[in-house]
N, CA, C and O atoms as a GROMACS GRO file, in nm:
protein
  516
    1UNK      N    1  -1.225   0.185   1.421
    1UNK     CA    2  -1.200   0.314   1.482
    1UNK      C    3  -1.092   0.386   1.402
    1UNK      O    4  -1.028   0.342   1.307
    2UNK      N    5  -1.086   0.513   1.462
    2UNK     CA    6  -0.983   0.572   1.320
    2UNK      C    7  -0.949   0.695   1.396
    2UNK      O    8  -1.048   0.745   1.449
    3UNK      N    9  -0.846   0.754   1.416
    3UNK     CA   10  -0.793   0.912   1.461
    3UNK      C   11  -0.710   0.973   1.369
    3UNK      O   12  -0.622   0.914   1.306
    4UNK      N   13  -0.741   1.109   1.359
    4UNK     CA   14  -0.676   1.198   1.260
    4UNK      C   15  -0.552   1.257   1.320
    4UNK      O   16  -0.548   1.319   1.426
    5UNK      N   17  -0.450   1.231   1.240
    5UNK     CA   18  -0.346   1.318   1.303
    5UNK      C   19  -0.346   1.413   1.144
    5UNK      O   20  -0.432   1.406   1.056
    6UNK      N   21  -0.226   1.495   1.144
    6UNK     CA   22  -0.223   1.629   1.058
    6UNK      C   23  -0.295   1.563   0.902
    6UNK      O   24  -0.390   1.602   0.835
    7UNK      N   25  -0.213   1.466   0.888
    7UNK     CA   26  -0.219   1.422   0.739
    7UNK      C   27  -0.214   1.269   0.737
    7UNK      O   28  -0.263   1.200   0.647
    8UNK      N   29  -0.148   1.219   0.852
    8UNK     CA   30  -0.125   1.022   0.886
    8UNK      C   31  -0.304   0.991   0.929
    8UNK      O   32  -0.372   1.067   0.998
    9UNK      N   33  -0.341   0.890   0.879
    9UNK     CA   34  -0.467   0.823   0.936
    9UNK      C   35  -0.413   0.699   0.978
    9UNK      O   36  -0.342   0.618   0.918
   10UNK      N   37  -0.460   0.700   1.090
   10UNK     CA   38  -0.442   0.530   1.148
   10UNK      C   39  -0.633   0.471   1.229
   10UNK      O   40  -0.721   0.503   1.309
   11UNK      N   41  -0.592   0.371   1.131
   11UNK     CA   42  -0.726   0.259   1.155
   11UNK      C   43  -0.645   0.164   1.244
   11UNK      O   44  -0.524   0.145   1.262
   12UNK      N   45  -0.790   0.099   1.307
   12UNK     CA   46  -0.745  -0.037   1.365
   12UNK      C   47  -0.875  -0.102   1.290
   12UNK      O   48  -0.979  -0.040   1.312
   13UNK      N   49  -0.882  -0.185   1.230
   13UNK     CA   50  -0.952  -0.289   1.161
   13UNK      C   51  -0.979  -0.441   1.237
   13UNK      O   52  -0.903  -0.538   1.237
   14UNK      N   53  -1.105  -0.430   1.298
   14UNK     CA   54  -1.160  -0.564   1.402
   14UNK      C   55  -1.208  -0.677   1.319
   14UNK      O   56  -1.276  -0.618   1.236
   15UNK      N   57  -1.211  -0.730   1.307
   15UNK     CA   58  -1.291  -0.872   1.282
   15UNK      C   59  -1.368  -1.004   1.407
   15UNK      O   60  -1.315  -1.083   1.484
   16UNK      N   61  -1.447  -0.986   1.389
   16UNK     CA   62  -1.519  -1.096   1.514
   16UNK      C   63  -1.586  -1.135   1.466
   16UNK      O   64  -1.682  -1.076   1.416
   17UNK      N   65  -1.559  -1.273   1.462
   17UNK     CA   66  -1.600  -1.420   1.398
   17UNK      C   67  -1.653  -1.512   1.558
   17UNK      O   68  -1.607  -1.539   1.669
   18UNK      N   69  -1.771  -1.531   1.480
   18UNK     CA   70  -1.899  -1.618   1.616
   18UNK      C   71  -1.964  -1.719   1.503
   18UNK      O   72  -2.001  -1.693   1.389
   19UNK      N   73  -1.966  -1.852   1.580
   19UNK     CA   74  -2.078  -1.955   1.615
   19UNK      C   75  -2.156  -1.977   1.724
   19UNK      O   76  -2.182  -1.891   1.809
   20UNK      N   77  -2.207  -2.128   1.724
   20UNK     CA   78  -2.261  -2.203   1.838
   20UNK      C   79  -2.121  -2.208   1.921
   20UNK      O   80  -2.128  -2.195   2.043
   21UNK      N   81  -2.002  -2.226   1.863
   21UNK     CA   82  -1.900  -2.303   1.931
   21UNK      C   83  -1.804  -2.167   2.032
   21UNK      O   84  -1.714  -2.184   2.114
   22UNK      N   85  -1.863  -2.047   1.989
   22UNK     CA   86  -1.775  -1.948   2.064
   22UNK      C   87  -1.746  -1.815   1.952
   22UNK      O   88  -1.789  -1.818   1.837
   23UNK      N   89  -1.673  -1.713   2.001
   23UNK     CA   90  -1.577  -1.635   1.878
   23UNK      C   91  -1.437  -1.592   1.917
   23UNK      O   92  -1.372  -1.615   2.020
   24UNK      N   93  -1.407  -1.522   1.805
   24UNK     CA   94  -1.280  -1.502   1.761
   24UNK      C   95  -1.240  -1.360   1.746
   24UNK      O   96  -1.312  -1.290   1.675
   25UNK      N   97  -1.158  -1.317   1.790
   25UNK     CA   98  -1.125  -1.152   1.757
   25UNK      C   99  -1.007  -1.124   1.664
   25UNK      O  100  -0.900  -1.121   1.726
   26UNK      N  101  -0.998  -1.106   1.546
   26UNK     CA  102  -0.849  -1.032   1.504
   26UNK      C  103  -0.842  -0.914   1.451
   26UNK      O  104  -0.918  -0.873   1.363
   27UNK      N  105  -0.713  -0.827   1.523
   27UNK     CA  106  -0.761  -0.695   1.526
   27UNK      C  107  -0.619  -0.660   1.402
   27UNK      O  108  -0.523  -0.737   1.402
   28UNK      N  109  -0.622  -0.553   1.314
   28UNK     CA  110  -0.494  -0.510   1.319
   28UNK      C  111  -0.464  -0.364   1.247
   28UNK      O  112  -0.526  -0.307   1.158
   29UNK      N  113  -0.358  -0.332   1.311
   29UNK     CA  114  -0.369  -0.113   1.271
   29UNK      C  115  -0.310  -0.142   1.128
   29UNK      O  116  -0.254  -0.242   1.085
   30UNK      N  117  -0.345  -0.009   1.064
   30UNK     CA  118  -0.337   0.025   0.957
   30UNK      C  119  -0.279   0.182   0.948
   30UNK      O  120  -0.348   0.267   1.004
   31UNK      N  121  -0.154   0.226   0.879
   31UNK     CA  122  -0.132   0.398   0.881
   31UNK      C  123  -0.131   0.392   0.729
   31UNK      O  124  -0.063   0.333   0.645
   32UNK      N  125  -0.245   0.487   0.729
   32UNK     CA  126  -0.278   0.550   0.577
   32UNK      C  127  -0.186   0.693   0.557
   32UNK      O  128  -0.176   0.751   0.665
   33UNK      N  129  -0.138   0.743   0.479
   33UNK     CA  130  -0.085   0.845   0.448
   33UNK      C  131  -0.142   0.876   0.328
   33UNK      O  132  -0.101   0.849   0.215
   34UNK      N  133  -0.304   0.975   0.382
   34UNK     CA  134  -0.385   0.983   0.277
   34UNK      C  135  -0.422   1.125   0.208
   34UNK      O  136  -0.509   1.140   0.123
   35UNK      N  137  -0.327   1.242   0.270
   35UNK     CA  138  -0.360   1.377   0.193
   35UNK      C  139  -0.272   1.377   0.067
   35UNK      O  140  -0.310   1.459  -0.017
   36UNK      N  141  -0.135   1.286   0.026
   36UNK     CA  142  -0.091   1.314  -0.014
   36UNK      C  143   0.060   1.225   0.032
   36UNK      O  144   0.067   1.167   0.140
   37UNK      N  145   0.170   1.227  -0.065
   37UNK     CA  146   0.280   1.190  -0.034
   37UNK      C  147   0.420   1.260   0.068
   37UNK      O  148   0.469   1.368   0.039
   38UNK      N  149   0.461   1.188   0.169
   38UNK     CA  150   0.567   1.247   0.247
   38UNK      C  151   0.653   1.346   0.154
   38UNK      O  152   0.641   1.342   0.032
   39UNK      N  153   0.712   1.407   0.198
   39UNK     CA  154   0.840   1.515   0.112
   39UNK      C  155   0.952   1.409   0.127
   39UNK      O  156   1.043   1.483   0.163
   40UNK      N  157   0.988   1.322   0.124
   40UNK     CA  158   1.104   1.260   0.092
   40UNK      C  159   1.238   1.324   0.004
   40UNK      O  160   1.230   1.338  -0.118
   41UNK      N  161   1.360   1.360   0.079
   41UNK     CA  162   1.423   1.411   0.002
   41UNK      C  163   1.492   1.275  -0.112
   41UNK      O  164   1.474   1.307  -0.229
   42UNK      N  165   1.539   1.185  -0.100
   42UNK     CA  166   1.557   1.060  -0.184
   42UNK      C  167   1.448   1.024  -0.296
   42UNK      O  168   1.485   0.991  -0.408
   43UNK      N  169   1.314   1.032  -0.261
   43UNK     CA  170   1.220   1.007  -0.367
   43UNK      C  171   1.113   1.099  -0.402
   43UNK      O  172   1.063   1.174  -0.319
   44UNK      N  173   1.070   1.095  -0.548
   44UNK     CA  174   1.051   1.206  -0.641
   44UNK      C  175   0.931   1.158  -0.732
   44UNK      O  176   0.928   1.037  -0.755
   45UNK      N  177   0.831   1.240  -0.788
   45UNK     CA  178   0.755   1.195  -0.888
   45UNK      C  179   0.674   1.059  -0.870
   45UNK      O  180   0.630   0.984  -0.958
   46UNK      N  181   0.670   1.052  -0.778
   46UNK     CA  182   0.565   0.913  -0.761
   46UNK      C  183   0.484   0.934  -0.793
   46UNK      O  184   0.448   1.049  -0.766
   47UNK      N  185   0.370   0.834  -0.887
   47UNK     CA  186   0.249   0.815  -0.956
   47UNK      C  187   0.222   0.673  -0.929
   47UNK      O  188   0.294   0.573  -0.930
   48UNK      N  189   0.074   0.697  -0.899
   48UNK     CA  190  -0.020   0.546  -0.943
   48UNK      C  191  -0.100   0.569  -1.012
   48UNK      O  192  -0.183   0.638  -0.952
   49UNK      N  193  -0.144   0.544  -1.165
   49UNK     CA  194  -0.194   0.570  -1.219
   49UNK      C  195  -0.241   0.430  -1.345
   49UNK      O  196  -0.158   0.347  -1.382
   50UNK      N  197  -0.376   0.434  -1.389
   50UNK     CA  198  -0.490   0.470  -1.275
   50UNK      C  199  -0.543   0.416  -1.125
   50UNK      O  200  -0.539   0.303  -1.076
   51UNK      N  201  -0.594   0.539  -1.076
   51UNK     CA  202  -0.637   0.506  -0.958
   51UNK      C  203  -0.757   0.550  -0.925
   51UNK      O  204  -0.731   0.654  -0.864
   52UNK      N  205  -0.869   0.537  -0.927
   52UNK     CA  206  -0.934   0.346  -0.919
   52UNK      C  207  -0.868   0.277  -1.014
   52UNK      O  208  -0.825   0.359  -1.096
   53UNK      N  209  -0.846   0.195  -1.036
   53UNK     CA  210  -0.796   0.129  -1.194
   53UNK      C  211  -0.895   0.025  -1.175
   53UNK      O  212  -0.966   0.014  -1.075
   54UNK      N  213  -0.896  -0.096  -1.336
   54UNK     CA  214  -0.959  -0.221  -1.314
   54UNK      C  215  -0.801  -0.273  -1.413
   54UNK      O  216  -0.723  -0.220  -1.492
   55UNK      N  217  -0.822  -0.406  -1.348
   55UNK     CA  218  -0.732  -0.525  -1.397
   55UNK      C  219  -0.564  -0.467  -1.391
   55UNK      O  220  -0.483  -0.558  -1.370
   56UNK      N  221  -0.512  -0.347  -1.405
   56UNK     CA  222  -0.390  -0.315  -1.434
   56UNK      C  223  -0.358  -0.162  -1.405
   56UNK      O  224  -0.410  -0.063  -1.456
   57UNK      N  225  -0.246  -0.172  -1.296
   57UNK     CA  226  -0.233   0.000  -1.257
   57UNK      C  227  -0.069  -0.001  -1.273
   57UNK      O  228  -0.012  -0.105  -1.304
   58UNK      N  229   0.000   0.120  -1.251
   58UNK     CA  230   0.127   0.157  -1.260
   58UNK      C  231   0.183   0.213  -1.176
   58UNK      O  232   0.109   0.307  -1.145
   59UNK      N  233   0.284   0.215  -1.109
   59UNK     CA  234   0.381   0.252  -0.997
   59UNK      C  235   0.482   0.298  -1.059
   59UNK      O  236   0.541   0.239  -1.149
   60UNK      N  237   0.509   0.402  -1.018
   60UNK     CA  238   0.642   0.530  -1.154
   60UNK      C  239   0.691   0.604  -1.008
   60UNK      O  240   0.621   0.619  -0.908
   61UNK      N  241   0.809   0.640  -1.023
   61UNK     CA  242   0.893   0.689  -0.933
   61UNK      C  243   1.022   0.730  -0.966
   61UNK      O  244   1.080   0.671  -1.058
   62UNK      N  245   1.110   0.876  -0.872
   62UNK     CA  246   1.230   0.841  -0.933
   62UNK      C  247   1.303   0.850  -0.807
   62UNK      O  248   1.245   0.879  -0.702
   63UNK      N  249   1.429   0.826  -0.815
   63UNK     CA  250   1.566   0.808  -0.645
   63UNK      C  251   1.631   0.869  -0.694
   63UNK      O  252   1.680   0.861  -0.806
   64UNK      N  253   1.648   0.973  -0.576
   64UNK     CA  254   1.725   1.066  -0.606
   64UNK      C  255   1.894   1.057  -0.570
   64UNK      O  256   1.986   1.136  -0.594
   65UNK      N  257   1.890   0.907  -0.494
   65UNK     CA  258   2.031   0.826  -0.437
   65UNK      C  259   1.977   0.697  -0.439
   65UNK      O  260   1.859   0.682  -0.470
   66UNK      N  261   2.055   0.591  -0.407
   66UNK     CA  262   2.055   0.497  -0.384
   66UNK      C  263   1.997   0.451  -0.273
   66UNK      O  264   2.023   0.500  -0.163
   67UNK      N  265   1.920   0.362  -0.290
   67UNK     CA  266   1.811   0.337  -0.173
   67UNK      C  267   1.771   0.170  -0.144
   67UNK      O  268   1.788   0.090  -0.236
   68UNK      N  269   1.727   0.130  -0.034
   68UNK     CA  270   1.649   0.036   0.004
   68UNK      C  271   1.451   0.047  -0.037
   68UNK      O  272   1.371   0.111   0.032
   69UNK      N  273   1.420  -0.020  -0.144
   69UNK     CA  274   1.281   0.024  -0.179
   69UNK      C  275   1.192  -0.142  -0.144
   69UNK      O  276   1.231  -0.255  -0.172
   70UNK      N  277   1.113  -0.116  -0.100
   70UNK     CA  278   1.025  -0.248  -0.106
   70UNK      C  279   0.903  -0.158  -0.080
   70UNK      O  280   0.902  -0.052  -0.016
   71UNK      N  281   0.784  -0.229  -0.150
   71UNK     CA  282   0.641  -0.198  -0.227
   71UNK      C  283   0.581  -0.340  -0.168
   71UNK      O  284   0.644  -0.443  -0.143
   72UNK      N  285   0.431  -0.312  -0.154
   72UNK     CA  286   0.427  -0.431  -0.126
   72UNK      C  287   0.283  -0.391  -0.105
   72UNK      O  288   0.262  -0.273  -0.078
   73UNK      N  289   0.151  -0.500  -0.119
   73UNK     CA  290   0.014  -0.483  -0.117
   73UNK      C  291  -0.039  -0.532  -0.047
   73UNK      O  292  -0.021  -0.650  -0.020
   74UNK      N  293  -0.140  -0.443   0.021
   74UNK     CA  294  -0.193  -0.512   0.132
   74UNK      C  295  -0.352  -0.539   0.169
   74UNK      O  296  -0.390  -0.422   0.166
   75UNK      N  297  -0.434  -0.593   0.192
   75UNK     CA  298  -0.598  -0.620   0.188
   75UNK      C  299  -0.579  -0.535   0.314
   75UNK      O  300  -0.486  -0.497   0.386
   76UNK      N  301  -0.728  -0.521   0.307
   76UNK     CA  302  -0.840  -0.397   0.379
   76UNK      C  303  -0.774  -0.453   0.562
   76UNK      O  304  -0.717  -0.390   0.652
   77UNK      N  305  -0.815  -0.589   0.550
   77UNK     CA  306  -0.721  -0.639   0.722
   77UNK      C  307  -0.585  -0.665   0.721
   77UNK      O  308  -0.537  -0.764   0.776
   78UNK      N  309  -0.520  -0.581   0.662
   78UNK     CA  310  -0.397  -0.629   0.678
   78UNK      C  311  -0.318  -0.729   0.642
   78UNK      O  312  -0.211  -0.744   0.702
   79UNK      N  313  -0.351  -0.807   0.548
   79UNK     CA  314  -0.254  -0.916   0.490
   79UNK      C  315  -0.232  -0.872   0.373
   79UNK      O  316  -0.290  -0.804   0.289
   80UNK      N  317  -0.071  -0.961   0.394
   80UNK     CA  318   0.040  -0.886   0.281
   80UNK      C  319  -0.048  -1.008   0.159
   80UNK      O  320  -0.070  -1.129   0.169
   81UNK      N  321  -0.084  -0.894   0.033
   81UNK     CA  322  -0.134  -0.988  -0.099
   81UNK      C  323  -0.002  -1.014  -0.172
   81UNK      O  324  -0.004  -1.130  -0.214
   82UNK      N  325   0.149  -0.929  -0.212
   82UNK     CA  326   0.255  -0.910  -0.297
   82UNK      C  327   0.328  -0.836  -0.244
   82UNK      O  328   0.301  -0.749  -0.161
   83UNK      N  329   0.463  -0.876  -0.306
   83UNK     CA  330   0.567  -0.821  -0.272
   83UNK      C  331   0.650  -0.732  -0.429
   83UNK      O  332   0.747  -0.770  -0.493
   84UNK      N  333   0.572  -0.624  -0.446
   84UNK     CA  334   0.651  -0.545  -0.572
   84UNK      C  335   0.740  -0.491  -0.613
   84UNK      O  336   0.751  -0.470  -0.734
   85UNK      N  337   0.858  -0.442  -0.496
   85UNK     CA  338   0.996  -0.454  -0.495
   85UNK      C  339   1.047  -0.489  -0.377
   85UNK      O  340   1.004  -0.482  -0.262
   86UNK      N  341   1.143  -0.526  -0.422
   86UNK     CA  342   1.229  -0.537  -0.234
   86UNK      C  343   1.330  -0.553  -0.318
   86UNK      O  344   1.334  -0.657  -0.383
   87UNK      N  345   1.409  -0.475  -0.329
   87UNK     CA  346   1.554  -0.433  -0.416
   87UNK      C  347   1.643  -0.309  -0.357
   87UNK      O  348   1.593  -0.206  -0.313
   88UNK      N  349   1.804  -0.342  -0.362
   88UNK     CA  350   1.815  -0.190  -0.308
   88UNK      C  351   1.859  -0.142  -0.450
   88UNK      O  352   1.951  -0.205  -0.500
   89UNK      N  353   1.798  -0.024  -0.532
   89UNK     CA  354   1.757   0.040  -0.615
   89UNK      C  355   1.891   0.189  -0.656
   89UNK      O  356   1.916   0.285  -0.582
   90UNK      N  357   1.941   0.164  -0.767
   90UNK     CA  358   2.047   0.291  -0.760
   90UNK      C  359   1.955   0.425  -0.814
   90UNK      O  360   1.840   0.412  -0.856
   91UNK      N  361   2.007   0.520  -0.807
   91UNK     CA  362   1.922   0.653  -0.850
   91UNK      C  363   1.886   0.619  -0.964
   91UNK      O  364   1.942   0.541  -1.041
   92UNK      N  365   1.755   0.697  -0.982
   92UNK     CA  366   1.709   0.653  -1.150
   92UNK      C  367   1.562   0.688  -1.175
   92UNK      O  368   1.553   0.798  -1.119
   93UNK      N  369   1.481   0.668  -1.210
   93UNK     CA  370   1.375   0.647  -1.253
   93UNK      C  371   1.322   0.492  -1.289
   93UNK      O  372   1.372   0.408  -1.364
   94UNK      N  373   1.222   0.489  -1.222
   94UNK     CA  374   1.146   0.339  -1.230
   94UNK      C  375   0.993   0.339  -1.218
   94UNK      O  376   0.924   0.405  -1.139
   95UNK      N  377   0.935   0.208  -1.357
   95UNK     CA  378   0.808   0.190  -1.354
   95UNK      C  379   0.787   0.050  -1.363
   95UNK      O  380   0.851  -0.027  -1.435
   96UNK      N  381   0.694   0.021  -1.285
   96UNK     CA  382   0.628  -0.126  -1.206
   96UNK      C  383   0.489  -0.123  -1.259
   96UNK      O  384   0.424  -0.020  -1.239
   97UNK      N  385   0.423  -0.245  -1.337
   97UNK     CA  386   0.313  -0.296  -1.354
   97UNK      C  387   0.238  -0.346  -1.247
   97UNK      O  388   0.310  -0.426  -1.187
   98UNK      N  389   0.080  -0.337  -1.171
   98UNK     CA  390   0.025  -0.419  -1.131
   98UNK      C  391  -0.069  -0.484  -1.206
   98UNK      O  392  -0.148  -0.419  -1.274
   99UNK      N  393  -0.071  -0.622  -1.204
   99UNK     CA  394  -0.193  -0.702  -1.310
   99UNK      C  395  -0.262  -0.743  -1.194
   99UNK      O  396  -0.184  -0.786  -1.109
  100UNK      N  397  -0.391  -0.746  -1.158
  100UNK     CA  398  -0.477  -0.792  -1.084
  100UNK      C  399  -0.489  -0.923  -1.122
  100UNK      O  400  -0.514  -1.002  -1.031
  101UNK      N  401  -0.479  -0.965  -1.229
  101UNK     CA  402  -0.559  -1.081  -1.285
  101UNK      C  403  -0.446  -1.227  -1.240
  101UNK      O  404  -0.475  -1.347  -1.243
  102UNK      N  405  -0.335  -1.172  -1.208
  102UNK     CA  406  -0.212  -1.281  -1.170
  102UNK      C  407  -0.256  -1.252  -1.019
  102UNK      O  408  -0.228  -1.338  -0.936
  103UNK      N  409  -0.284  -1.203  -1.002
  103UNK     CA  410  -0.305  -1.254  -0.843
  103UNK      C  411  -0.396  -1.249  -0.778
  103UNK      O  412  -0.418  -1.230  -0.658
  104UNK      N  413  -0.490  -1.281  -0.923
  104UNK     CA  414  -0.639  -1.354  -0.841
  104UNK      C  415  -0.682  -1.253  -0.706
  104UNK      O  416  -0.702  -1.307  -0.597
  105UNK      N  417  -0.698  -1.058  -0.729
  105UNK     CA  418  -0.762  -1.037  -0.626
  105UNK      C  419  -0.845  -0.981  -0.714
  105UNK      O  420  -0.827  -0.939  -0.828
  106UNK      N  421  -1.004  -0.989  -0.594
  106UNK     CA  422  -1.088  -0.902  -0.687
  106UNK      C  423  -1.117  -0.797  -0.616
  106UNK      O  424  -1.067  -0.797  -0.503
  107UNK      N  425  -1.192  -0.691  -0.648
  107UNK     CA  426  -1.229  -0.541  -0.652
  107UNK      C  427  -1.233  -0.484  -0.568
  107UNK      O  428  -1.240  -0.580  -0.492
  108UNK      N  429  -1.236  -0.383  -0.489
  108UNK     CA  430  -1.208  -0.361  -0.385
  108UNK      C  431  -1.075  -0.267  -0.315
  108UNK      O  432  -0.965  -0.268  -0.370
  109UNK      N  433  -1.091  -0.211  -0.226
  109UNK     CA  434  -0.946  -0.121  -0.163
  109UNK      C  435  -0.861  -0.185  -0.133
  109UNK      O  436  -0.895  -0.270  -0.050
  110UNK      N  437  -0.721  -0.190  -0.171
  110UNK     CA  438  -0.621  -0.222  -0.106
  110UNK      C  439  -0.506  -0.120  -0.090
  110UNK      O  440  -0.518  -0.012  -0.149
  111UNK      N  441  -0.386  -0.146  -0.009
  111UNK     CA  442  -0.283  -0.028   0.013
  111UNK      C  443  -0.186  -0.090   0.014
  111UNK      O  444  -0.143  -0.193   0.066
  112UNK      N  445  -0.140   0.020  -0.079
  112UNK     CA  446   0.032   0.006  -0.144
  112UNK      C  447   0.127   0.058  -0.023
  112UNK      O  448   0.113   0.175   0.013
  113UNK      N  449   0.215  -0.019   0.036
  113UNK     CA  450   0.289   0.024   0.126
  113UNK      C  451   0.403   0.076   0.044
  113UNK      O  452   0.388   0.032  -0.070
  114UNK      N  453   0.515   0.154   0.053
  114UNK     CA  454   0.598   0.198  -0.008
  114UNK      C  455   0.707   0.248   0.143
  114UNK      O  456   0.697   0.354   0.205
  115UNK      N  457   0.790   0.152   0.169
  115UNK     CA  458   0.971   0.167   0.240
  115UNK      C  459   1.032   0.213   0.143
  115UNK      O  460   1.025   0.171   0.028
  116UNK      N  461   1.105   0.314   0.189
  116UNK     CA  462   1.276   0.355   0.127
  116UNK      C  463   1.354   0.380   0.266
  116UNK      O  464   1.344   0.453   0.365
  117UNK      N  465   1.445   0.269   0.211
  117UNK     CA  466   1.528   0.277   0.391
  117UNK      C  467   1.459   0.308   0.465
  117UNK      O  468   1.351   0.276   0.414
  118UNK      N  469   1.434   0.361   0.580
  118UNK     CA  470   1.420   0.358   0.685
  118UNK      C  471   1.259   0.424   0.720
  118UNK      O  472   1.185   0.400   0.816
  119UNK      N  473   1.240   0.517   0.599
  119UNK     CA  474   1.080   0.545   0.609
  119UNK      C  475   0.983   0.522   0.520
  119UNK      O  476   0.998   0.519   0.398
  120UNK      N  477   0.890   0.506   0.575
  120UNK     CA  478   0.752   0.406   0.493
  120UNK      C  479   0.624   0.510   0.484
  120UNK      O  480   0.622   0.615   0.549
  121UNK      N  481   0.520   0.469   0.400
  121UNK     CA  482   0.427   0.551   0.380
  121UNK      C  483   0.321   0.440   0.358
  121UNK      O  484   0.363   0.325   0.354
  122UNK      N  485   0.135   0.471   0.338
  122UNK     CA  486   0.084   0.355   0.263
  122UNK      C  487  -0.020   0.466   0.225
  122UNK      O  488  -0.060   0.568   0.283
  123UNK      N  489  -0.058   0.386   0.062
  123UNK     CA  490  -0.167   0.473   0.009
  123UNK      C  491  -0.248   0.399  -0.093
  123UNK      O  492  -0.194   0.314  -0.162
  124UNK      N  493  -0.379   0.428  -0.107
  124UNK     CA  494  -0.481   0.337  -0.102
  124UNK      C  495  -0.458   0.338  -0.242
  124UNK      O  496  -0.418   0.432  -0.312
  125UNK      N  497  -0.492   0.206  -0.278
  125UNK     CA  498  -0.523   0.162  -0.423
  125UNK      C  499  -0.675   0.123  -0.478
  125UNK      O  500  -0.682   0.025  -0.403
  126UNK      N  501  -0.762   0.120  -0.526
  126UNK     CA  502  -0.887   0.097  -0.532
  126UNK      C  503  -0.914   0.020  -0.651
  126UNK      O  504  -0.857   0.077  -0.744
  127UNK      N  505  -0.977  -0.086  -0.692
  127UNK     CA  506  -0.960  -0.168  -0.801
  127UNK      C  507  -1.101  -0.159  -0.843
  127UNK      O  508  -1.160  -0.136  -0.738
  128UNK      N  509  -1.172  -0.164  -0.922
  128UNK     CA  510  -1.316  -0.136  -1.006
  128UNK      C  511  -1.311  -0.244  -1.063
  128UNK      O  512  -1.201  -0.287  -1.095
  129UNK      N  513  -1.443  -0.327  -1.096
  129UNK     CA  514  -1.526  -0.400  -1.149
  129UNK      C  515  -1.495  -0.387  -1.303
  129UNK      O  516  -1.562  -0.449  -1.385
   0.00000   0.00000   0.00000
């Protein structure tokens, strides 16, 4: 299921798993922030590029103060795949490698969560064959 607010998308993502022996439900929300990036006055110039990518994408950003940053990747249901920063970060400019191939995921959507102190965003990453 999925509701639109202005520019935030929030999914809830079901899974129901059945045998002979019975099933299983696990549910869990998801907030996409998918027109585009928050106005953050602290952060600036964010890029993922490429996006779709295959095997290797880039995370570029700059702080405009000193900040609490943690990045972090997540599969289509919600499990955390990596943790790409969790640093508190002085003003600056910064670029982060993703290699697909170290962490053994294959193709498919996933979402880059992105915290700075106290507010968070997530935005889809898409990986190609």
């Amino acid at each position: 299921t999925h509701t639109f607010s202005d520019i935030i998308i929030f999914y809830t993502v079901t899974l129901i798993v059945g045998n002979s022996c019975g099933s299983d439900t696990i549910a869990h929300n998801l907030d996409l922030y998918w027109g585009g990036v928050k106005d953050f006055s602290i952060l600036s110039n964010l890029r993922i590029y490429p996006n779709p990518y295959q095997k290797k994408t880039s995370i570029s950003y700059s702080l405009n103060e000193k900040s609490d940053v943690r990045i972090e990747i997540y599969n289509a249901i919600g499990e955390k795949i990596s943790t790409v920063v969790n640093e508190n970060q002085p003003e600056g400019n910064y670029n982060f490698d993703i290699e697909t191939a170290k962490q053994k995921k294959s193709s498919g959507t996933y979402f880059l969560r992105i915290k700075i102190n106290e507010e968070q965003f997530t935005l889809p990453l898409i990986e190609t064959e």
